[in-house]
N, C-alpha and C positions, 0 to 999 in steps of 0.2 A: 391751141385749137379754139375758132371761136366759139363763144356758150350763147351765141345768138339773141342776146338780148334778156334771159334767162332772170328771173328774180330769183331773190337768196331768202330763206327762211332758216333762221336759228332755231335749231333744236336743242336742248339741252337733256340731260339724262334724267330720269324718274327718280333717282336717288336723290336728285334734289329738293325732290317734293314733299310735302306731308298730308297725308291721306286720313279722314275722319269722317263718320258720319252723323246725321240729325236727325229730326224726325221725321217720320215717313211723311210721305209726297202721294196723293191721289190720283194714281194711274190712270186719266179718262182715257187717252189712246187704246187700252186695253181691253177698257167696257163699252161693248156695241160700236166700234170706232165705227165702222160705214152705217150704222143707222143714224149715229150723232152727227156724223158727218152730212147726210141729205138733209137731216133738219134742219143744221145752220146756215147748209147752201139753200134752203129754200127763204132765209130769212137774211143772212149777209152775202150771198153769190160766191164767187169763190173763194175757195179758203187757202188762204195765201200762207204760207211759214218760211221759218229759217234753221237751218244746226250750221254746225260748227266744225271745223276739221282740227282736231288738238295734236300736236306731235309732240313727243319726246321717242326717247333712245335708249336701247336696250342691250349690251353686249356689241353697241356699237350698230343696231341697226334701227331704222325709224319703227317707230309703234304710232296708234293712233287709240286716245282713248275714245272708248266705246261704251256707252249703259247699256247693261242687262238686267231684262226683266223678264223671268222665267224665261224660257228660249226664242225670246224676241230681242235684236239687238239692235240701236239707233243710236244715233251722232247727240251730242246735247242739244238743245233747242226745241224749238215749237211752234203750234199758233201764232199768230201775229193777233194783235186786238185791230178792230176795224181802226184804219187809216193811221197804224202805227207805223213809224220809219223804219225798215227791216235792218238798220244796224243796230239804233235805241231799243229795238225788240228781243236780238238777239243777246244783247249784255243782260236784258232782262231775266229773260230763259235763264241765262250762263248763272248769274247772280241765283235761280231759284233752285236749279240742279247743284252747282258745283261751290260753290261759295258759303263759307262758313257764316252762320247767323249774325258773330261777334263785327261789329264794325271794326275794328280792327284791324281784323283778318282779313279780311275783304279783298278780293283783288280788284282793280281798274280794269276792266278787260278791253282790251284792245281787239279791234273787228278788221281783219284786212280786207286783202278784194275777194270779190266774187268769184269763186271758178267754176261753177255748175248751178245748171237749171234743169229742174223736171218736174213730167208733168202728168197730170191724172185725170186721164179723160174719164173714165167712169168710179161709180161709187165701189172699188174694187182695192185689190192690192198693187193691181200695176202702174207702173212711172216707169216713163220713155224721157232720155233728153232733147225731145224735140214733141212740138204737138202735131199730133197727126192731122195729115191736109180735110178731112172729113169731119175733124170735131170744129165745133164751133165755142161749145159751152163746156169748156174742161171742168172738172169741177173743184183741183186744186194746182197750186205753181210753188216748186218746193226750191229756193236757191241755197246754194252751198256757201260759206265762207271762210278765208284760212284765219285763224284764229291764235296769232302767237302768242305762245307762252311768255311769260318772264321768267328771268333765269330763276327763280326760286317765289313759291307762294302757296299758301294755304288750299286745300281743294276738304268740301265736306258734303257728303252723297246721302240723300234719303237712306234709310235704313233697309226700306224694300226696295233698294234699287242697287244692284252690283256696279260699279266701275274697274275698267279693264283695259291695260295695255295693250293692244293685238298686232302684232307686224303685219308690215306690208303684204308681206308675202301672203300672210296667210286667206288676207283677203283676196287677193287675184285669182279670179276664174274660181269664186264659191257665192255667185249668185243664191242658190239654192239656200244655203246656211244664211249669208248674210242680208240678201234680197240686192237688187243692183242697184240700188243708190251707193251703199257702203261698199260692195265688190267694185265699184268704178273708182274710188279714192285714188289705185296705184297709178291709173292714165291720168288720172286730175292732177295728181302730184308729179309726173312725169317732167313737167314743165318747168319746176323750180330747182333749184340750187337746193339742195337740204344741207343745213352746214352743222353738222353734230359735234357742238363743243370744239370749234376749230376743224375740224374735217369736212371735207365736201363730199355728198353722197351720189353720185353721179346714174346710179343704177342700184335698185333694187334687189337687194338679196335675194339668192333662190334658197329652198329648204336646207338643199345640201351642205348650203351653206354654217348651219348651226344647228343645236340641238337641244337648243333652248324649249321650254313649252310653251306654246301659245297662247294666247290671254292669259296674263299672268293679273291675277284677280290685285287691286288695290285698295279696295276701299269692301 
């Protein structure tokens, strides 16, 4: 059957990771995030950022890890500093969230392509992948990118910040919990080849499928 043109992403298992944490990270997203947020847009325009889409594989199905902070959950990444390049931005993020102190340890993070844009007409919680015909002046442009792993590498998580395995599944059709950035992953990834350790993931697990628990907390 053809795969249409289909890109392939290596996923490897979680067990090949090692999972630690450092010292706590100051959650600005958390505090007044839409008051912060009109300030800066009235002094840098729009607020442009990046995360990240991380896979590995769990009992044989794709996960995606996810930070949690108290019951808000988000992809790695962030702000962008005025006129920084959103891939050099986004190693940045990756390097302050997920990367142990030690040079060392360090990963090289590699930034793939883009699969998602959205966007934030008001000083609100909502993000649509497309801007609506009526806004002129959004007030932020949030794009996705897939972000391969290497088969094995150090990950080290502020101390007030959870990181978390979550299947695919679990995100489809839970806007609500997740907010529709993260609930949209399964359609983002729809497109690619998942290749988990030599296997190719062609379709997405349904529940029935396992009985594994959800977010299996790592760090």
């Amino acid at each position: 059957m053809a795969s249409y043109g289909q890109s392939a992403v290596a996923v490897y298992p979680v067990t090949n990771y090692n999972f630690g944490q450092k010292d706590n990270k100051i959650d600005k997203d958390a505090q007044d995030q839409f008051q912060r947020m009109q300030h800066k847009y009235a002094q840098e325009g729009v607020r442009k950022s990046v995360e990240g889409i991380l896979l590995v594989h769990q009992h044989n199905h794709p996960h995606v890890l996810l930070l949690q902070v108290a019951n808000v959950w988000r992809l790695p990444g962030g702000k962008l500093r005025p006129g920084e390049d959103e891939v050099e931005g986004l190693k940045r993020k990756l390097l302050t969230s997920l990367s142990p102190t030690s040079v060392s340890l360090m990963t090289d993070w590699e930034v793939g392509e883009c699969v998602g844009t959205y966007w934030r007409p008001s000083f609100d919680a909502n993000m649509y992948p497309y801007l609506p015909a009526h806004i002129t002046k959004p007030k932020e442009v949030k794009r996705l990118f897939i972000v391969p792993l290497p088969e094995r590498c150090y990950f080290a998580v502020p101390k007030n910040l959870k990181l978390l395995a979550v299947p695919l599944f679990e995100l489809h059709d839970s806007m609500a919990k997740f907010g529709p950035v993260i609930a949209a992953i399964p359609q983002l990834m729809s497109r690619f080849k998942l290749n988990l350790s030599g296997q190719t993931v062609t379709e997405t697990a349904s529940k029935q499928d396992t009985d594994e628990t959800a977010g299996a907390r790592l760090s």
